[in-house]
mmCIF file of the N, C-alpha and C atoms, coordinates in Angstrom:
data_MODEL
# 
_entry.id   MODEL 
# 
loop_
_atom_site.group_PDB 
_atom_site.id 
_atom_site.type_symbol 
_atom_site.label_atom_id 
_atom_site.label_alt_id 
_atom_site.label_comp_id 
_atom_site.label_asym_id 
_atom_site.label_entity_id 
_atom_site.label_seq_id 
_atom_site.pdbx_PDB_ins_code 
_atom_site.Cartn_x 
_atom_site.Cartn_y 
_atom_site.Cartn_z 
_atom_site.occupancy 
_atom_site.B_iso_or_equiv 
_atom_site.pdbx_formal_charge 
_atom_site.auth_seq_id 
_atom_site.auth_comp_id 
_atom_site.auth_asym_id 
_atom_site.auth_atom_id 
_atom_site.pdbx_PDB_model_num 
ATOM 1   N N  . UNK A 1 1  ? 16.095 -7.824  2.722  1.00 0.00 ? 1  UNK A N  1 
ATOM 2   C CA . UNK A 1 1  ? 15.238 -8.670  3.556  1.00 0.00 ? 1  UNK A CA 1 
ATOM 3   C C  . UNK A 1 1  ? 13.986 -9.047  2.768  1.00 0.00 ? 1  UNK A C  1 
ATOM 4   N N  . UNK A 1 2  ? 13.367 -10.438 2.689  1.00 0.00 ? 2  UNK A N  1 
ATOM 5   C CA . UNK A 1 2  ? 12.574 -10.745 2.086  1.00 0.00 ? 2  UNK A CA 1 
ATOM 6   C C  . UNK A 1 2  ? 11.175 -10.305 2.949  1.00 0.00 ? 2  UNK A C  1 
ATOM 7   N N  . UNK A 1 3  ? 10.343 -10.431 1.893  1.00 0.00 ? 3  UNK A N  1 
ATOM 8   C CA . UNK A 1 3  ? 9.070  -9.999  2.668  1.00 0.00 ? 3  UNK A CA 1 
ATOM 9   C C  . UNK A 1 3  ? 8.266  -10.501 4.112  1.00 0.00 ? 3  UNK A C  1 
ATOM 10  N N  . UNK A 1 4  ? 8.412  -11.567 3.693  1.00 0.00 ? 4  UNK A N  1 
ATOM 11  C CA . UNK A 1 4  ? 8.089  -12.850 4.518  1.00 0.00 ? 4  UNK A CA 1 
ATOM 12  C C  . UNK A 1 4  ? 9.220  -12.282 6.141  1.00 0.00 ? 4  UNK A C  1 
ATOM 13  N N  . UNK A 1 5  ? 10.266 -12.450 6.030  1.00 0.00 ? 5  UNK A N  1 
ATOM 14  C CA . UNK A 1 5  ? 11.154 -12.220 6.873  1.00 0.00 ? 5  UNK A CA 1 
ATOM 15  C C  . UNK A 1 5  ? 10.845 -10.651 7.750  1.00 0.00 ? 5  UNK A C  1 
ATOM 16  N N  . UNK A 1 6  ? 9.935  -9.498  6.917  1.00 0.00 ? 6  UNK A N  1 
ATOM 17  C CA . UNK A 1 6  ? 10.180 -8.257  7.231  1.00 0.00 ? 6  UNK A CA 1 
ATOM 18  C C  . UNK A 1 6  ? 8.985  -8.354  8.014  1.00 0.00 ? 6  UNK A C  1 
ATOM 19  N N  . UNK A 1 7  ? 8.028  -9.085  7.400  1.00 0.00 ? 7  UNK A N  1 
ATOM 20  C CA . UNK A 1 7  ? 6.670  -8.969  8.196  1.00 0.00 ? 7  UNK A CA 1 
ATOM 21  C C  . UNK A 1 7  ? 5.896  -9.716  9.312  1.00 0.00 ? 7  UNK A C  1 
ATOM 22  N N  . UNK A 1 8  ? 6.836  -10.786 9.448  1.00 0.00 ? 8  UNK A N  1 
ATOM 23  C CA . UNK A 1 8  ? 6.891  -11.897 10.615 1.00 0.00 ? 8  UNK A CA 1 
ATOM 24  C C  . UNK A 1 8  ? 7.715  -11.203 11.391 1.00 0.00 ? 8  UNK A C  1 
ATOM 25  N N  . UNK A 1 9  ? 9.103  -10.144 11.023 1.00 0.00 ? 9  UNK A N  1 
ATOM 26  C CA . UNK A 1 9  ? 9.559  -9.488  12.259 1.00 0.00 ? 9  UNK A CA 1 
ATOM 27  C C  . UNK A 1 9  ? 8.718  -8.366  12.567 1.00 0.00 ? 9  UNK A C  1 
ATOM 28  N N  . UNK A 1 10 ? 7.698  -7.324  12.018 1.00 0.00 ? 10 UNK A N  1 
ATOM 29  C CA . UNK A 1 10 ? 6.714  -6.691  12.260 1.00 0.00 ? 10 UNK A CA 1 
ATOM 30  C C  . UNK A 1 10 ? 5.877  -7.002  12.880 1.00 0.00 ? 10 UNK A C  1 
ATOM 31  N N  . UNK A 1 11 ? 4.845  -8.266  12.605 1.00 0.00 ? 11 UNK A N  1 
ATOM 32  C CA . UNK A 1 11 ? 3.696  -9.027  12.832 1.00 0.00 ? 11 UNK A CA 1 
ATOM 33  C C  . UNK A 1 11 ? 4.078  -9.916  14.224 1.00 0.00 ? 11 UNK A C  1 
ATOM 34  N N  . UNK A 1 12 ? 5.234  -10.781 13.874 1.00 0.00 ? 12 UNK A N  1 
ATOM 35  C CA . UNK A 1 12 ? 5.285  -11.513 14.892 1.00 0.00 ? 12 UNK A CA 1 
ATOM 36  C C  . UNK A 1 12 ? 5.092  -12.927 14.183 1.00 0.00 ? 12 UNK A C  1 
ATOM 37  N N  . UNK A 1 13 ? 5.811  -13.676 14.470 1.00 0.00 ? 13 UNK A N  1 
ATOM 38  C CA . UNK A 1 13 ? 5.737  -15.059 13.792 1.00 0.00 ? 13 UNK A CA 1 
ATOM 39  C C  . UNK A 1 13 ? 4.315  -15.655 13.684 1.00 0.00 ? 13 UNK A C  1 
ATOM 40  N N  . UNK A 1 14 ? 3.924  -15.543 14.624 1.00 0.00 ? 14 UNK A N  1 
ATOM 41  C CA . UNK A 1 14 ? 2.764  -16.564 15.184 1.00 0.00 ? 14 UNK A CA 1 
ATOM 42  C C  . UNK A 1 14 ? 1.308  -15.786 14.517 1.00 0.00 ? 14 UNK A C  1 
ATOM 43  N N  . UNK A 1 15 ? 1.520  -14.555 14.337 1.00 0.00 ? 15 UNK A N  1 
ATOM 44  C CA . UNK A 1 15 ? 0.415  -13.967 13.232 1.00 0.00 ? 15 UNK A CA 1 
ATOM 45  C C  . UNK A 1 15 ? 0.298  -13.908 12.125 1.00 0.00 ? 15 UNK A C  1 
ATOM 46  N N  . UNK A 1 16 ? 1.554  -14.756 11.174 1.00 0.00 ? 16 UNK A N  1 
ATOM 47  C CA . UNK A 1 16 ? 1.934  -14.886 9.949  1.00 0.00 ? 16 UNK A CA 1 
ATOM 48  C C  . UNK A 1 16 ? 1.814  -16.204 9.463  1.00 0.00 ? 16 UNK A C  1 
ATOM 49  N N  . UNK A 1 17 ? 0.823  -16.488 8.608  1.00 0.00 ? 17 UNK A N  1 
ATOM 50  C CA . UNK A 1 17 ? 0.776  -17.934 8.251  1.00 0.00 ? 17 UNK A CA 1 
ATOM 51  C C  . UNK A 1 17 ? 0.908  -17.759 6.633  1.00 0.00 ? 17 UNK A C  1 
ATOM 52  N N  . UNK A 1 18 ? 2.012  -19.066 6.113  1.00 0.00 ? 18 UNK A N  1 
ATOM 53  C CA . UNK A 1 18 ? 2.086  -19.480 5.123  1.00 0.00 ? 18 UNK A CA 1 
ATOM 54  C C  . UNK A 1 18 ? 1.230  -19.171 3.845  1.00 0.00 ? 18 UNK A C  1 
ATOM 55  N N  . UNK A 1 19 ? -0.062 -19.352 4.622  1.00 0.00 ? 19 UNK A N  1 
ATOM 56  C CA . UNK A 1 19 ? -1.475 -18.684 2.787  1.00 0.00 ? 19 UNK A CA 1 
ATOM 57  C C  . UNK A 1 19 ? -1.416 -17.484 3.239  1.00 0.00 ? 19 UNK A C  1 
ATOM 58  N N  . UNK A 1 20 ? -1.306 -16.824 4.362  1.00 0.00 ? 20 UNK A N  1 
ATOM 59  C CA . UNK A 1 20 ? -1.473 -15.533 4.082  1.00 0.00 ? 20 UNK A CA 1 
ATOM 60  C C  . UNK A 1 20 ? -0.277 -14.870 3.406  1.00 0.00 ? 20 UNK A C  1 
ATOM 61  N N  . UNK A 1 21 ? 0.820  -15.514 3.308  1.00 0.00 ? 21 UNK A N  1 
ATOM 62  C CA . UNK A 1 21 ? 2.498  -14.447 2.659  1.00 0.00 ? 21 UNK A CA 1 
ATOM 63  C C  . UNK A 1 21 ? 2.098  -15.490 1.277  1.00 0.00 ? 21 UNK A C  1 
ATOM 64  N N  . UNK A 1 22 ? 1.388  -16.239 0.677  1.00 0.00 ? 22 UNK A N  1 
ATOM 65  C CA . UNK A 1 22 ? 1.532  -16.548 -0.381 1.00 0.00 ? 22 UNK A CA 1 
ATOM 66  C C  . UNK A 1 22 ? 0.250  -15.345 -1.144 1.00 0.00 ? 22 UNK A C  1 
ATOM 67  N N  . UNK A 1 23 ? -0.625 -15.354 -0.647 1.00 0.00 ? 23 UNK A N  1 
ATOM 68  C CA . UNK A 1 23 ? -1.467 -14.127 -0.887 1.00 0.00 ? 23 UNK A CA 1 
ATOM 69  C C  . UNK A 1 23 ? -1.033 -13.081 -1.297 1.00 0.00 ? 23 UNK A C  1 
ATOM 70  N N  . UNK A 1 24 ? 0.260  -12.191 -0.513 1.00 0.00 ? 24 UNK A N  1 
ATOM 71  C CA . UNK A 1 24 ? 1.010  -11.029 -0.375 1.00 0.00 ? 24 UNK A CA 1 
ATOM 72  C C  . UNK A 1 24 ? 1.624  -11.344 -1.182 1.00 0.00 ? 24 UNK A C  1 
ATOM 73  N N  . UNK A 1 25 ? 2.490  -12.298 -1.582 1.00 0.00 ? 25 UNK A N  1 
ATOM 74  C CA . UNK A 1 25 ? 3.333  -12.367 -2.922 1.00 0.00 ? 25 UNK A CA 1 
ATOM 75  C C  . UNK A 1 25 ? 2.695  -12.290 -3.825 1.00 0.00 ? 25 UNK A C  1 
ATOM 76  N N  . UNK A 1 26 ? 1.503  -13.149 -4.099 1.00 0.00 ? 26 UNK A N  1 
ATOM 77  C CA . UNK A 1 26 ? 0.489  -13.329 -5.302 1.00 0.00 ? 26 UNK A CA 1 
ATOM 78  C C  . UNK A 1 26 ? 0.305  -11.419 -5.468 1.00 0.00 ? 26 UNK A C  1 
ATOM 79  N N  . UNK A 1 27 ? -0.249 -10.993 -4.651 1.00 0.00 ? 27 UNK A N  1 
ATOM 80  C CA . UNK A 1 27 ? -0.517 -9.371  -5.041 1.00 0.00 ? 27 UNK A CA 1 
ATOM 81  C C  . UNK A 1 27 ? 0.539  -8.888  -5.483 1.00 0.00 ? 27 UNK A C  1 
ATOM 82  N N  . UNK A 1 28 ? 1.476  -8.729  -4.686 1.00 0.00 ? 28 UNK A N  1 
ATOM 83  C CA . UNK A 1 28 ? 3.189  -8.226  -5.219 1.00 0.00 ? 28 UNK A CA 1 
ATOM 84  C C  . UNK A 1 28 ? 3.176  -8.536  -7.086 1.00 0.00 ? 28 UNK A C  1 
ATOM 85  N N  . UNK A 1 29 ? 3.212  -9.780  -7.134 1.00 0.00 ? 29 UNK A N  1 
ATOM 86  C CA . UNK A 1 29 ? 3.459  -10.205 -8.414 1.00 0.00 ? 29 UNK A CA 1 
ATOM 87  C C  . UNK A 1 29 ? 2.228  -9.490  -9.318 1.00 0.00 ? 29 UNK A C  1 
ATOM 88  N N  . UNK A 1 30 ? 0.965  -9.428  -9.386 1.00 0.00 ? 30 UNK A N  1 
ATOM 89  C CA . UNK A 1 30 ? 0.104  -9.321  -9.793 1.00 0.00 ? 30 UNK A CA 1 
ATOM 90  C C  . UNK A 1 30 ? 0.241  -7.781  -9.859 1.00 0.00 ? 30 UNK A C  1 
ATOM 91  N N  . UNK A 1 31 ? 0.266  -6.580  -9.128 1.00 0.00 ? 31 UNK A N  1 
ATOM 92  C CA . UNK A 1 31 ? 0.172  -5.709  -8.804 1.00 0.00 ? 31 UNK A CA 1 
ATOM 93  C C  . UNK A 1 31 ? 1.428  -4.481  -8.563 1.00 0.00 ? 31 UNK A C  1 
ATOM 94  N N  . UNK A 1 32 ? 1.985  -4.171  -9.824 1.00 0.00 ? 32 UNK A N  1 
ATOM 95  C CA . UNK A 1 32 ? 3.348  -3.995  -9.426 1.00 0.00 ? 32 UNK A CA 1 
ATOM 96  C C  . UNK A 1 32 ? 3.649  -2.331  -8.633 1.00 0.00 ? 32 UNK A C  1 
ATOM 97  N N  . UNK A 1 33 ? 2.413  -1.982  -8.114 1.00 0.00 ? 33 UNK A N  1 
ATOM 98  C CA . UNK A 1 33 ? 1.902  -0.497  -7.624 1.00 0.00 ? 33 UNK A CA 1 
ATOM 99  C C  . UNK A 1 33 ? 2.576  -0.239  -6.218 1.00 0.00 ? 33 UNK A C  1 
ATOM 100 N N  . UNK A 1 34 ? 2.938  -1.302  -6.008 1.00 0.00 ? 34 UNK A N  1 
ATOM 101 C CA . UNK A 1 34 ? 3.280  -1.255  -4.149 1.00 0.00 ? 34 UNK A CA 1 
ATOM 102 C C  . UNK A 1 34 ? 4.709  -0.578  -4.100 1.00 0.00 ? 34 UNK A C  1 
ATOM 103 N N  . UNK A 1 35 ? 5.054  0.286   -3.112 1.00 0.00 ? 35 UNK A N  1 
ATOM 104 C CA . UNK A 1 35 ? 5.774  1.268   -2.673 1.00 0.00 ? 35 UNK A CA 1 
ATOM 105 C C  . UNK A 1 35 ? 7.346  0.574   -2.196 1.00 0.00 ? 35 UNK A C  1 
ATOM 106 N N  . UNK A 1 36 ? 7.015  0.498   -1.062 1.00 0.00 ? 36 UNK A N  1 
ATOM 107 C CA . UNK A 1 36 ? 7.284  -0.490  -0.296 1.00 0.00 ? 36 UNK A CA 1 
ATOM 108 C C  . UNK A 1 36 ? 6.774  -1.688  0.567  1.00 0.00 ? 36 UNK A C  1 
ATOM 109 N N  . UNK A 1 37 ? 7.589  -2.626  2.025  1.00 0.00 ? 37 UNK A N  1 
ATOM 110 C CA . UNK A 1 37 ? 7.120  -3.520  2.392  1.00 0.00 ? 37 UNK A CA 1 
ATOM 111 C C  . UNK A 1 37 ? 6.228  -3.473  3.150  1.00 0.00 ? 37 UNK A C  1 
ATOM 112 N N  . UNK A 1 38 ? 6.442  -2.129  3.688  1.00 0.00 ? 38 UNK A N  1 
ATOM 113 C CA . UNK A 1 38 ? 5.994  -1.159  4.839  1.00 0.00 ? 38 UNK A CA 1 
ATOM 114 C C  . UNK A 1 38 ? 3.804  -0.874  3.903  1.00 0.00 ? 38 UNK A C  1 
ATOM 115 N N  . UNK A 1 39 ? 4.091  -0.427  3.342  1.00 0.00 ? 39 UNK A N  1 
ATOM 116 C CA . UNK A 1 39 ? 2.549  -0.584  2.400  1.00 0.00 ? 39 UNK A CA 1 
ATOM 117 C C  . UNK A 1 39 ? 2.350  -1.592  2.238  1.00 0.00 ? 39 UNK A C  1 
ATOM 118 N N  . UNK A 1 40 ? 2.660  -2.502  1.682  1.00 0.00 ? 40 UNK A N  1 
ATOM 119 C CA . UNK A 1 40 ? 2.309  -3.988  1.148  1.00 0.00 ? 40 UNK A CA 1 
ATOM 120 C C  . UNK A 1 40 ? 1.826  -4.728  2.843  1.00 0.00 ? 40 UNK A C  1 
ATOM 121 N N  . UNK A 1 41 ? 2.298  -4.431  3.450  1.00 0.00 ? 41 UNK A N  1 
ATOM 122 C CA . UNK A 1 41 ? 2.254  -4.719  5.300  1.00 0.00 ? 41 UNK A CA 1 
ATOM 123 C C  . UNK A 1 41 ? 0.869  -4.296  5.569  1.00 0.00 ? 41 UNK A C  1 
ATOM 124 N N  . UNK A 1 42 ? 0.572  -3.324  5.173  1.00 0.00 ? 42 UNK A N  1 
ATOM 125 C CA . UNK A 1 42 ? -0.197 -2.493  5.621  1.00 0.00 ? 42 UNK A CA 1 
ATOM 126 C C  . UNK A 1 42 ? -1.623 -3.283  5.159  1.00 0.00 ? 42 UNK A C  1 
ATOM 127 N N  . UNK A 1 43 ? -1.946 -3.762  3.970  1.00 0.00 ? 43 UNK A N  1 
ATOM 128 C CA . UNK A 1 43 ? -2.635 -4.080  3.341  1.00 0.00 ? 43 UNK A CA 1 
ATOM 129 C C  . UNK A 1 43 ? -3.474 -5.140  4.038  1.00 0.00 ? 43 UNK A C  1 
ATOM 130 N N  . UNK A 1 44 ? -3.010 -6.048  4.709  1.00 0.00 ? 44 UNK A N  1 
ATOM 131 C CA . UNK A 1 44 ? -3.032 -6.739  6.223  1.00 0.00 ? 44 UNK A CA 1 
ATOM 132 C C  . UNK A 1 44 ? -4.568 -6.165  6.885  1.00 0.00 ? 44 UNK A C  1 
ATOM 133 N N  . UNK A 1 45 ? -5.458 -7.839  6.827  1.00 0.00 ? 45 UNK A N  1 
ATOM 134 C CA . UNK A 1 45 ? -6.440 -7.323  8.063  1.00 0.00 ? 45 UNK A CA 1 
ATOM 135 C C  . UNK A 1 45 ? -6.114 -6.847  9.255  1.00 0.00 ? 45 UNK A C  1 
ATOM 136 N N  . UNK A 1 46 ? -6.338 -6.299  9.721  1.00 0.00 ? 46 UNK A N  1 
ATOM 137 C CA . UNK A 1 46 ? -6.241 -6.558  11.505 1.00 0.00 ? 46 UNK A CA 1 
ATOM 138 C C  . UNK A 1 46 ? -5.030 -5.708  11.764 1.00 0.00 ? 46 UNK A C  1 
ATOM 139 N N  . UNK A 1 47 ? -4.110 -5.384  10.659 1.00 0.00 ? 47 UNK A N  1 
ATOM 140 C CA . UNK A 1 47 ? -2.538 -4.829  10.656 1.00 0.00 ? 47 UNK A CA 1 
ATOM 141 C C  . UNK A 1 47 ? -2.232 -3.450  10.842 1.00 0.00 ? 47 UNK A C  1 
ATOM 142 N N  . UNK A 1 48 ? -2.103 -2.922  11.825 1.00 0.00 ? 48 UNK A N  1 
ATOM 143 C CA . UNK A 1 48 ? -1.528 -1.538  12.107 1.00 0.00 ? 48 UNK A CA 1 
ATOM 144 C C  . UNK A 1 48 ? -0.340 -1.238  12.703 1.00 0.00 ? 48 UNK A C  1 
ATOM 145 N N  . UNK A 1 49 ? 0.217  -0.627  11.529 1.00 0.00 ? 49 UNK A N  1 
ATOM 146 C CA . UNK A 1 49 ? 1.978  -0.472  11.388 1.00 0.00 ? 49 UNK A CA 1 
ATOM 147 C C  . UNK A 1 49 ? 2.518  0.810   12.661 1.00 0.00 ? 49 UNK A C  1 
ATOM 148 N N  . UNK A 1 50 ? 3.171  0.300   13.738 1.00 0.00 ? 50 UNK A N  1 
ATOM 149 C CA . UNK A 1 50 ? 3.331  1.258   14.920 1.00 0.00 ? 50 UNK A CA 1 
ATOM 150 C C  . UNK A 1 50 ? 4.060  2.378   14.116 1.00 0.00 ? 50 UNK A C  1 
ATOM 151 N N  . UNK A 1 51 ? 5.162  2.384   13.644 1.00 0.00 ? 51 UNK A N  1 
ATOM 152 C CA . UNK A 1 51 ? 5.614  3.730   13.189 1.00 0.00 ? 51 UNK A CA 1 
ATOM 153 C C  . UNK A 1 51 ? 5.200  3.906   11.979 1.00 0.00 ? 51 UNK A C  1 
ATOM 154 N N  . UNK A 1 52 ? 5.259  5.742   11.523 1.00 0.00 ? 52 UNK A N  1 
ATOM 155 C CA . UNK A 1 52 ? 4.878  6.185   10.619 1.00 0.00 ? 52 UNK A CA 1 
ATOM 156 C C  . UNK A 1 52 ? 5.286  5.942   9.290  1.00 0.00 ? 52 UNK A C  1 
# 
């Protein structure tokens, strides 16, 4: 599952805009430290991941 796809089903479509998943890729690419999607998610203003 692509990122975009994992975090619009997390987030919710309508809280996911286009510059913000180009942002998240830009870091991804830039930053090759991230775990998983579940962290990279996390990284997210406002974003608090319901399960652990």
């Amino acid at each position: 599952m692509h990122l975009k796809d994992w975090c619009s089903l997390h987030l919710g479509n309508a809280s996911v805009s286009s510059r913000t998943i180009d942002l998240i890729l830009y870091q991804i690419r830039e930053h090759k430290a991230l775990e998983s999607y579940n962290q990279q998610c996390r990284l997210w203003p406002g974003y608090l991941l319901d399960s652990p």
